[in-house]
C-alpha positions in Angstrom: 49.1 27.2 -12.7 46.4 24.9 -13.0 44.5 24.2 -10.2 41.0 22.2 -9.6 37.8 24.2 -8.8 36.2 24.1 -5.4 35.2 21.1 -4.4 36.6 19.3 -7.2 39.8 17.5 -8.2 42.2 17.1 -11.1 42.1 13.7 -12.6 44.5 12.6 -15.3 44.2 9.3 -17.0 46.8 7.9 -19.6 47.7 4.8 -21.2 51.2 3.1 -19.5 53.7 2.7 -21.7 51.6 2.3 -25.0 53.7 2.4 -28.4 56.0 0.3 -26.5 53.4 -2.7 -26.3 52.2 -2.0 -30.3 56.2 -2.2 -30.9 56.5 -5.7 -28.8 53.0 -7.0 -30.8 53.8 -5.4 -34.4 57.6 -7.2 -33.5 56.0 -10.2 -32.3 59.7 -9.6 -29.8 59.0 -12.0 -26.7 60.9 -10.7 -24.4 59.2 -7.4 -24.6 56.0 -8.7 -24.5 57.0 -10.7 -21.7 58.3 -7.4 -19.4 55.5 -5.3 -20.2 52.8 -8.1 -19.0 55.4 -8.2 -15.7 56.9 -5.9 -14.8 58.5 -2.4 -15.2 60.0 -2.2 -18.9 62.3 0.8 -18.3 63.4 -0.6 -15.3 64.0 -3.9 -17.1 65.5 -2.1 -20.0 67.8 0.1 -17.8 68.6 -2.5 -15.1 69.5 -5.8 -17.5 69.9 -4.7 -20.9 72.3 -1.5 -20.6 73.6 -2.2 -17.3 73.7 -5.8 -16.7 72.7 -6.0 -13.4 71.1 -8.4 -11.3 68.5 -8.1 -8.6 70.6 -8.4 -5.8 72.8 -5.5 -7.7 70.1 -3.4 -8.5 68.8 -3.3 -5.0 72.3 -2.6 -3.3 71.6 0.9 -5.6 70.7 4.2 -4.2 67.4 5.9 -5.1 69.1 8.3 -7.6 71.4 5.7 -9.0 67.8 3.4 -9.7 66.1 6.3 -11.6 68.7 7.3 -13.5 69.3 3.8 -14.7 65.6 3.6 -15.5 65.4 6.7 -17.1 68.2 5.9 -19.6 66.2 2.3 -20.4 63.1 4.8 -20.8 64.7 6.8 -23.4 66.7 4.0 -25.3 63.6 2.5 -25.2 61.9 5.1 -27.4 65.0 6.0 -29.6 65.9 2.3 -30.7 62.2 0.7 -31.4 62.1 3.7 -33.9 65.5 3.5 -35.7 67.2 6.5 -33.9 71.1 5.9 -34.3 73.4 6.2 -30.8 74.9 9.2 -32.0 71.3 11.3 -32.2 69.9 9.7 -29.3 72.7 11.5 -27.1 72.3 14.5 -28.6 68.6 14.5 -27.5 69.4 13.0 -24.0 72.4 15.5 -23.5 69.9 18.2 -24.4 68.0 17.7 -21.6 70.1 17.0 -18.8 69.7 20.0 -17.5 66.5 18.7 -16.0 66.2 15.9 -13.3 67.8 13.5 -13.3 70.3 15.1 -14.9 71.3 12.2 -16.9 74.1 12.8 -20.0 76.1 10.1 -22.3 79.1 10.0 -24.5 79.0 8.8 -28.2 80.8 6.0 -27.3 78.4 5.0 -24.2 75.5 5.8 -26.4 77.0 3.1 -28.8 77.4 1.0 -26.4 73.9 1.4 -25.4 72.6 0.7 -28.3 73.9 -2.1 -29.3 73.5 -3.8 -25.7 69.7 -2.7 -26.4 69.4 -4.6 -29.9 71.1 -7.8 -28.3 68.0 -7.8 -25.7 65.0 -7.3 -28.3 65.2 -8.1 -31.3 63.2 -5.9 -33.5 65.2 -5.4 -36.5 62.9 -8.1 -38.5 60.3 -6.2 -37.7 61.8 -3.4 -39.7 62.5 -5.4 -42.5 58.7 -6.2 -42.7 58.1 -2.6 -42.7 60.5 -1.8 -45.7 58.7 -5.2 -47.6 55.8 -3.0 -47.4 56.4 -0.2 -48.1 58.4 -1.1 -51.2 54.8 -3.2 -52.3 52.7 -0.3 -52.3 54.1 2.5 -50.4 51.5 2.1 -47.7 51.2 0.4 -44.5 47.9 -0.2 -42.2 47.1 0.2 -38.8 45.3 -2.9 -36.7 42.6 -0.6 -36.7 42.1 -0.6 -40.5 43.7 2.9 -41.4 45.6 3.3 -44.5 48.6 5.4 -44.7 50.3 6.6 -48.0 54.0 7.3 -47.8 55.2 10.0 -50.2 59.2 10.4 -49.1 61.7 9.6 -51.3 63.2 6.1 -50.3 65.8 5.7 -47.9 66.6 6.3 -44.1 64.0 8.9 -43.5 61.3 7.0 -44.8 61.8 4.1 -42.9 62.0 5.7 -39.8 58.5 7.7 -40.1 57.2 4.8 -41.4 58.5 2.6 -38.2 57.2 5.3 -35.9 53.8 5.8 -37.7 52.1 2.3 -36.9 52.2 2.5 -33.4 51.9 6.3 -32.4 49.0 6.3 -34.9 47.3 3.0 -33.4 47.8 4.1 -29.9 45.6 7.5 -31.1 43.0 5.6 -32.7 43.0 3.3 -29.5 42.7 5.9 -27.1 40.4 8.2 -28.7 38.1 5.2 -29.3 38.5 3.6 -32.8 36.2 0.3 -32.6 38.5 -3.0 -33.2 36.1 -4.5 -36.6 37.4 -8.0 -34.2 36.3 -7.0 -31.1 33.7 -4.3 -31.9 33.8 -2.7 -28.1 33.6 0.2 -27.9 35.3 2.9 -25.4 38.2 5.6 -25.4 37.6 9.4 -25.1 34.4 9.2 -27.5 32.9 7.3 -25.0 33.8 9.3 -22.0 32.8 12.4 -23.7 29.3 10.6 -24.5 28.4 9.3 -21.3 30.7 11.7 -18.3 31.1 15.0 -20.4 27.9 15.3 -23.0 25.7 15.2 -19.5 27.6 17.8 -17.8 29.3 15.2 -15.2 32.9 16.1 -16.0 35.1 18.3 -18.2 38.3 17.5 -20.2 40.9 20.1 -20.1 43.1 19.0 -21.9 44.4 16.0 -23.9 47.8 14.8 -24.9 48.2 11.9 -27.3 47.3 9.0 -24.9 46.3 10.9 -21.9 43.7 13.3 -20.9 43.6 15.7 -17.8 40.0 16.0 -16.4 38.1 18.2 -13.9 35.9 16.1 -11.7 33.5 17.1 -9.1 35.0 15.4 -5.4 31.7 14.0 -4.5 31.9 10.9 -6.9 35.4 11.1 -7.9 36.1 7.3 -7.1 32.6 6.1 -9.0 33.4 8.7 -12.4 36.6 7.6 -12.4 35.9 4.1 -12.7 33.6 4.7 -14.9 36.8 6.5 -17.2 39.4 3.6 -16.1 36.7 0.9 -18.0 36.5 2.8 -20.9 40.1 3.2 -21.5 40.6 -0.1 -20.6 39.5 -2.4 -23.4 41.4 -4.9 -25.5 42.6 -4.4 -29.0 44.3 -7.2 -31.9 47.5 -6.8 -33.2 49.0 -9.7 -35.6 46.6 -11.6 -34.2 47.1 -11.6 -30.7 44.5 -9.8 -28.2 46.0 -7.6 -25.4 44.8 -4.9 -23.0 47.2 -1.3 -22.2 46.9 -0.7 -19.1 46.1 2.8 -17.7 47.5 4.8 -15.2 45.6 7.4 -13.4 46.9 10.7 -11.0 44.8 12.6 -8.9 45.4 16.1 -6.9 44.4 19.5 -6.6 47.7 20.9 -8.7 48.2 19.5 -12.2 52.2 19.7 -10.5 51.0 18.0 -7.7 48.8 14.7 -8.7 49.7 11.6 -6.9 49.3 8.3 -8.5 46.8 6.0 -7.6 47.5 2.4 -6.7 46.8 -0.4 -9.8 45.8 -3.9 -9.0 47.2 -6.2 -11.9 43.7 -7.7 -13.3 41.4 -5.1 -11.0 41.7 -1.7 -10.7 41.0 -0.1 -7.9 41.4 3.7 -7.1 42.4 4.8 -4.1 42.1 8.6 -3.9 44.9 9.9 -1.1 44.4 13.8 -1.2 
């Protein structure tokens, strides 16, 4: 339904994998950290954690068997870094199996899951931190300064928004261009709307949390969209330690239809296909 302009394409940037890297920094969880600077963390997560497999096993897989396996690390990725029990995180996997890859899991496999999950990173100090907190002053900060005030009553719900709150919010200020009072560089979507869409050389259509779908005209596509890739692409401090999200970036003509764009660990370079 959304389709570029003449002579211009659809470009959508977003940040790759983000809460997951504030969860591994806020954790201080190695292994994580580890993966994510690596390699492919859902793969990781589906491949050795859930399904024990080696290399030499994962390879011998099918295509569908591999994406499958990585989508269930994906979304026991999400649902155990923010205190989602096995039995819930089914009941949101089974509701949508009805959509590729048409992935669904038992109670008991979901238990399974999760506890295999826990035995790989271990995050559940991290929690205790966060209930320390939060039982202090009923607040907790973001690395980039902003205060939150928790008004549940105390118990299980609390925890969990207040687990999940740290990194979705950080990953926000992040993206939209929050200035690190460490670093003090300045980027994200406040940027790109200063320099690319104040002057009339793009438009943002839309944004979503950590990503943004833009229009851009197909006669500088590659030099705009460095220009977007650096400003998304800046550092930021969490417990103390410096790190940098990468960003992926699509490209097409139909929002349905964007292809990725090669990523060069340390230099990006992109390569526009269509």
């Amino acid at each position: 339904m959304i389709v570029a302009p003449k002579d211009h394409l659809l470009v959508n940037f977003d940040l790759a994998q983000a809460e997951s890297w504030l969860v591994a920094y806020l954790a201080n969880e190695p292994t994580m950290k580890h993966v994510l600077q690596c390699g492919d963390f859902h793969r990781e997560t589906g491949q050795k954690a859930l399904f024990g497999l080696t290399d030499e096993a994962w390879d011998a897989l099918d295509k569908d068997q591999r994406k499958t396996m990585r989508y269930t690390g994906k979304r026991y990725n999400h649902a155990s870094a923010y205190r989602m029990g096995p039995t819930r995180a089914a009941e949101i996997i089974n509701k949508d199996s009805d959509q590729p890859p048409y992935v669904t899991v038992t109670v008991a496999e979901s238990k399974v899951f999760y506890s295999k999950w826990h035995e790989y990173y271990h995050i559940k100090g991290w929690w205790q931190e966060i209930e320390y907190e939060l039982s202090k002053t009923r607040t907790l900060t973001t690395p980039y300064g902003y205060v939150r005030y928790f008004l549940q009553p105390w118990g299980e719900e609390l925890f969990k928004a207040a687990t999940a709150h740290v990194p979705q919010s950080t990953v926000a200020e992040h993206f939209n261009g929050a200035v690190h009072p460490e670093l003090g560089i300045r980027g994200g979507l406040v940027e790109v709307d200063r320099l690319l869409v104040g002057p009339g050389h793009i438009r943002i259509i839309n944004q979503s949390h950590d990503s943004i779908l833009s229009i851009v005209p197909r006669s500088c596509a590659r030099e705009i969209c460095e220009q977007i890739h650096k400003l998304l692409l800046r550092p930021l401090i969490c417990n103390g330690e410096e790190f940098t999200i990468p960003v992926d970036c699509e490209v097409g003509e139909r929002w349905g239809e964007l292809e990725e764009q090669k990523r060069n660990v340390g230099e990006y370079e992109i390569k526009f296909t269509c």
